[in-house]
C-alpha positions in Angstrom: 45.5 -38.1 71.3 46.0 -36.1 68.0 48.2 -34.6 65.6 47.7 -31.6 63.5 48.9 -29.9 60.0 48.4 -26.8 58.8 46.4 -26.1 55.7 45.8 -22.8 53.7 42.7 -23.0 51.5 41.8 -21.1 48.5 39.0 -19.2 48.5 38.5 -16.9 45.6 40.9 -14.7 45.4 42.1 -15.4 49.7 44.2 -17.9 51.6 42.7 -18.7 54.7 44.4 -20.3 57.3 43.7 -23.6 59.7 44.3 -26.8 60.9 43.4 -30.2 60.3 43.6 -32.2 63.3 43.8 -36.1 63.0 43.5 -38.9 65.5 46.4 -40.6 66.7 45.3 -43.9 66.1 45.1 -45.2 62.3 41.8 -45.4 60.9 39.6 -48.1 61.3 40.3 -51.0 58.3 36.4 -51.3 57.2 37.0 -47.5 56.4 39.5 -47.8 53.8 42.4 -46.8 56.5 40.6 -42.9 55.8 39.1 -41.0 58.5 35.7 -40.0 59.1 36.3 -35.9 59.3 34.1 -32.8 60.3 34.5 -29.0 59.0 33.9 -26.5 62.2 32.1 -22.9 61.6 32.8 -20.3 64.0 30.2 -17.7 65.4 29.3 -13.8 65.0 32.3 -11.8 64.9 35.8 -12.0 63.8 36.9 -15.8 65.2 39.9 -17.1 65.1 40.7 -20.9 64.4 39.7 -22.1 67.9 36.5 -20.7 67.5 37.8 -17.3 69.9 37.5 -13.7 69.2 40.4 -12.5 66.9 42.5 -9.8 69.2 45.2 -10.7 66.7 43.7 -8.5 63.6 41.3 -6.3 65.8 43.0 -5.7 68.8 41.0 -2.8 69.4 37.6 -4.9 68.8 37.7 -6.8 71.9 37.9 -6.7 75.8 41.8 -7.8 77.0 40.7 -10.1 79.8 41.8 -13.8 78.9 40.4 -15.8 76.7 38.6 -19.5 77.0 40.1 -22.3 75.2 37.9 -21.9 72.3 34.9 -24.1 71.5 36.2 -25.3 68.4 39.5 -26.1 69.4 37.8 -28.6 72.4 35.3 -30.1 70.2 38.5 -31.0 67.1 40.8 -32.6 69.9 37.1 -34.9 71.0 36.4 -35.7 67.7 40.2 -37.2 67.5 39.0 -39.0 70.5 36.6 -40.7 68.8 39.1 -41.2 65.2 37.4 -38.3 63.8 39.9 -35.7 61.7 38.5 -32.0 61.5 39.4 -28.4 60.0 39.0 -25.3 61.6 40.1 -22.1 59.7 40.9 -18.5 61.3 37.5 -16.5 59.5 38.3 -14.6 56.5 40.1 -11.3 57.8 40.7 -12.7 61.0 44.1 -14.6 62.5 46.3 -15.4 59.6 43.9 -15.4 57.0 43.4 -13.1 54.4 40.5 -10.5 53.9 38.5 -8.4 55.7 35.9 -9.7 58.0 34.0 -6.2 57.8 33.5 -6.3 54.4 32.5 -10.0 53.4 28.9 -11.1 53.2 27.5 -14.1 54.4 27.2 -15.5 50.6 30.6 -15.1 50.8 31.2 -17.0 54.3 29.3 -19.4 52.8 31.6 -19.7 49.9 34.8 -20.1 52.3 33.1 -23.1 53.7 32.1 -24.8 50.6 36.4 -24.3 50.2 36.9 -25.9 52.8 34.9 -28.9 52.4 37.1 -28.8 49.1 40.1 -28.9 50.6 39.2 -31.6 53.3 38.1 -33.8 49.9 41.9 -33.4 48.4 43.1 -34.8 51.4 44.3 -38.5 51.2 43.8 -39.4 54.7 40.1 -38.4 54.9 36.9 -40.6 53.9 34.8 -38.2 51.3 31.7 -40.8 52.6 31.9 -39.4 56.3 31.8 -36.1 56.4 29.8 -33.7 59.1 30.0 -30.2 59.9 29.8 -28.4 63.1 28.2 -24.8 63.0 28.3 -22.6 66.0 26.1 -19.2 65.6 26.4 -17.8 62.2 28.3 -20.3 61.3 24.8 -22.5 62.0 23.3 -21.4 59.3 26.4 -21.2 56.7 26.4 -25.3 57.3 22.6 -25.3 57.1 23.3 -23.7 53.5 26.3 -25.8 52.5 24.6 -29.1 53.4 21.3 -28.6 51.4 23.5 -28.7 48.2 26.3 -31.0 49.2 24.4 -34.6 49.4 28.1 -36.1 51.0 27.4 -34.6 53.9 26.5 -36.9 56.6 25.3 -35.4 59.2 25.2 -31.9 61.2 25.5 -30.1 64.8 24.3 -27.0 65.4 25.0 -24.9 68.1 23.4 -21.6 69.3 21.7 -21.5 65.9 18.9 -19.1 65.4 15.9 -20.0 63.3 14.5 -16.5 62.5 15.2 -13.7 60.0 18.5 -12.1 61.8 16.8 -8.6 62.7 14.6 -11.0 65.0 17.0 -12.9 66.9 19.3 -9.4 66.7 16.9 -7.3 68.2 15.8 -9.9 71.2 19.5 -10.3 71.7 20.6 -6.8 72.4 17.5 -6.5 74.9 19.3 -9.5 76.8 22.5 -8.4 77.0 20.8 -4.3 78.1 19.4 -6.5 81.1 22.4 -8.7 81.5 25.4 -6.6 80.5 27.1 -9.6 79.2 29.8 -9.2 76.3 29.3 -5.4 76.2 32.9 -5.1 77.7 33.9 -5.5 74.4 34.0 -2.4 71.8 32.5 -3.8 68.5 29.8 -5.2 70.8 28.6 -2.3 72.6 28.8 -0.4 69.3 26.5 -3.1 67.0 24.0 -2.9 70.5 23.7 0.5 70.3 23.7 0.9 66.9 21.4 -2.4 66.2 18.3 -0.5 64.5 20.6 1.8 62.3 22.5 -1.5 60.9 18.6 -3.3 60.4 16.8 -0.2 58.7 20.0 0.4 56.4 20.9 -2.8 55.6 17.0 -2.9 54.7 17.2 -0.3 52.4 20.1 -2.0 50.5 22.7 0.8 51.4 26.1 -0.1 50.8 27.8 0.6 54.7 27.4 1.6 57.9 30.3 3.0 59.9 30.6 2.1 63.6 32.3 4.2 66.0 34.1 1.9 68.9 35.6 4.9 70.9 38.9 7.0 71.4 38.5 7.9 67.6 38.1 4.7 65.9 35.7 3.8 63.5 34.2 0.5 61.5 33.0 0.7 58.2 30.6 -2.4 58.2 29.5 -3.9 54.7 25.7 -4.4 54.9 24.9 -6.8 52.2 25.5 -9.6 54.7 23.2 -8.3 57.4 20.8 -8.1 54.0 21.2 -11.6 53.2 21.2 -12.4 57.0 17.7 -11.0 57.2 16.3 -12.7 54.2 17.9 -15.9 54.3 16.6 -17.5 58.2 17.8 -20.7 59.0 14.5 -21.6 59.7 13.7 -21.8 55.7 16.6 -23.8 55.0 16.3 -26.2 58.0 13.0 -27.1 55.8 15.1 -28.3 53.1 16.8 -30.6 54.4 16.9 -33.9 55.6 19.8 -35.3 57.0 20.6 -36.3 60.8 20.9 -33.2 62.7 21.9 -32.1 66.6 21.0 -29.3 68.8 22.8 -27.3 71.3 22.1 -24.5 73.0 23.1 -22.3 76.4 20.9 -21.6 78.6 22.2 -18.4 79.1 23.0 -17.4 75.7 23.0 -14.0 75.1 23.2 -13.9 71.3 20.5 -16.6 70.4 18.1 -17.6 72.8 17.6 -21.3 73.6 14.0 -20.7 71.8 15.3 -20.4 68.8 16.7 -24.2 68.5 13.4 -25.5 69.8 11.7 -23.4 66.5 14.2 -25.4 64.5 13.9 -29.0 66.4 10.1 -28.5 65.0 11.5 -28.0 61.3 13.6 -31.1 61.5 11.0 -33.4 61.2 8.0 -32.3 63.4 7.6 -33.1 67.1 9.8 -34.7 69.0 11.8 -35.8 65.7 15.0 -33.8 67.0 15.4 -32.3 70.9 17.7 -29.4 71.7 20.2 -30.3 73.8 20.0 -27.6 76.4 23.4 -27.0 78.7 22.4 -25.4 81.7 24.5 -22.4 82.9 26.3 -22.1 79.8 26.2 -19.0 77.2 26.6 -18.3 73.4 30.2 -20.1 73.1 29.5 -23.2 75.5 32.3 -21.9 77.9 31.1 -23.5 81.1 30.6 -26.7 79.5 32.5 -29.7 80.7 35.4 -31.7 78.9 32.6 -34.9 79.6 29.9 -32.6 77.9 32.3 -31.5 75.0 33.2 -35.1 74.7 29.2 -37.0 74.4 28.9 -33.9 72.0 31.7 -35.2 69.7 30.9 -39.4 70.2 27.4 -37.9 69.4 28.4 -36.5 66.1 30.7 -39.4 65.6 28.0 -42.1 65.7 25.9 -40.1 63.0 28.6 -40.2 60.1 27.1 -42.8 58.2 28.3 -43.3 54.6 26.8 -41.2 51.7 26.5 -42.0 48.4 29.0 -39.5 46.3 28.1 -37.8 43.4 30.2 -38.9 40.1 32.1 -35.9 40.8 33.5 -37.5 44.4 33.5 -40.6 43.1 35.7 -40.1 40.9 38.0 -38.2 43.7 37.6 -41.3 45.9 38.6 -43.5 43.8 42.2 -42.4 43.0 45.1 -43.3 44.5 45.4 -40.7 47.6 
């Protein structure tokens, strides 16, 4: 159903690593014989590739019980499906990429994303017309920020996206997992929860770090620039700015970002009833209890909405060499 190869992209001065997974079958003709392709954006937290928290850099981070198969990882073999190709990296600091995670901001994830778009467009086998991106959590609003100044992209899914300043959706977040319990089993977790006002009033005063104390000694020293620009930079302003064709999902029963905040966003995309959260019933922040036939109409959903773009000169120009 798909083959993969594995990529590093440069970004600044760090390789991060991924994979690009392509369809089996060859592209369509009317497409040049290139593949309409889709960048996915992990969530909060070190991730690795598949879109699951990285035990393999922070060990000590996270709870040992197993782990899903990774939302990202389902979603790239159902876009190959559907003869979409897509990238997923391991996040900066996280699996075998380079970096630390605790130190970059989100400017900075943005940055790494705007790479990897990059990279996908050096790639002879993809269509630089058809392009989407995927962004799950944070990584929501990083595609939100990429798209508004990259006019080739085609279309977007968001996923457990929040639409307020990140203090907001922080705050109502650690109240619902103090009632629920949920995801506290893990170290870093429990220890942003409880420290949650600390990391808001600091990062609000512009101080450099935080440090974190996880237990049996060990201690995180958190940049706070991103949680800064986290605050003043909510994806509800941005999803103002732009207009392309966008798609909302969203648990039920996440504990990160409640299902409200994709409706606030569904109203920025174009007024009322313009765009309608896809709500999955029973499912939390990563979409773990969500069928292979749900993961699937997610990607053929996404599929259907990579319409061509017109390039700049820039990825004309790109295009239009022999690949």
């Amino acid at each position: 159903m798909s083959r993969s190869e594995e990529l590093r992209v440069s970004a600044g001065k760090v390789n991060l690593a991924g994979t690009l997974t392509l369809p089996d079958e060859p592209a369509l003709p009317d497409r040049r014989g290139r593949y309409p392709n889709v960048l996915l954006l992990p969530s909060w937290l070190p991730r690795n590739r598949n879109g699951t928290y990285d035990r393999a850099s922070h060990p000590t981070w996270f709870s040992p019980a197993p782990l899903p198969p990774g939302l990202l990882a389902r979603l790239a073999e159902a876009l190959a499906g559907h003869g979409v190709a897509s990238l997923r990296c391991d996040a900066r600091g996280s699996g075998d990429s380079e970096g630390s995670w605790e130190q970059a901001d989100l400017f900075t994830r943005i940055d790494d994303a705007r790479d990897m778009l990059g990279a996908m467009r050096g790639h002879g086998a993809l269509d630089l017309r058809r392009t989407g991106i995927v962004g799950h959590g944070e990584g929501a609003g990083v595609a939100l920020a990429v798209a508004i100044g990259d006019p080739a992209v085609s279309a977007l899914t968001l996923i457990g996206a929040a639409a307020r300043s990140w203090r907001d959706v922080l705050r109502r977040a650690v109240a619902a997992r103090g009632r629920d319990g949920g995801d506290r089993r893990h170290p870093i977790v429990a220890a942003i929860d409880r420290w949650s006002e600390d990391l808001i009033e600091r990062a609000e005063r512009r101080e450099g770090s935080f440090e974190l104390y996880l237990g049996r000694g060990e201690r995180v020293t958190m940049a706070l620039a991103g949680i800064e620009q986290a605050i003043n930079t909510p994806p509800l302003a941005l999803a103002t700015m732009l207009h392309r064709s966008v798609g909302l999902v969203h648990g039920t029963d996440d504990l990160w970002v409640d299902p409200d905040e994709s409706r606030l966003l569904a109203a920025a995309f174009g007024g009322e009833g313009a765009v309608q959260p896809r709500l999955v019933s029973n499912a939390g922040h990563d979409l773990d209890e969500a069928s292979d036939e749900l993961i699937d109409e997610l990607a053929a959903d996404l599929a259907a909405r990579l319409v061509p773009r017109e390039l700049p000169p820039v990825l004309v120009a790109i295009d239009e060499m022999e690949r």
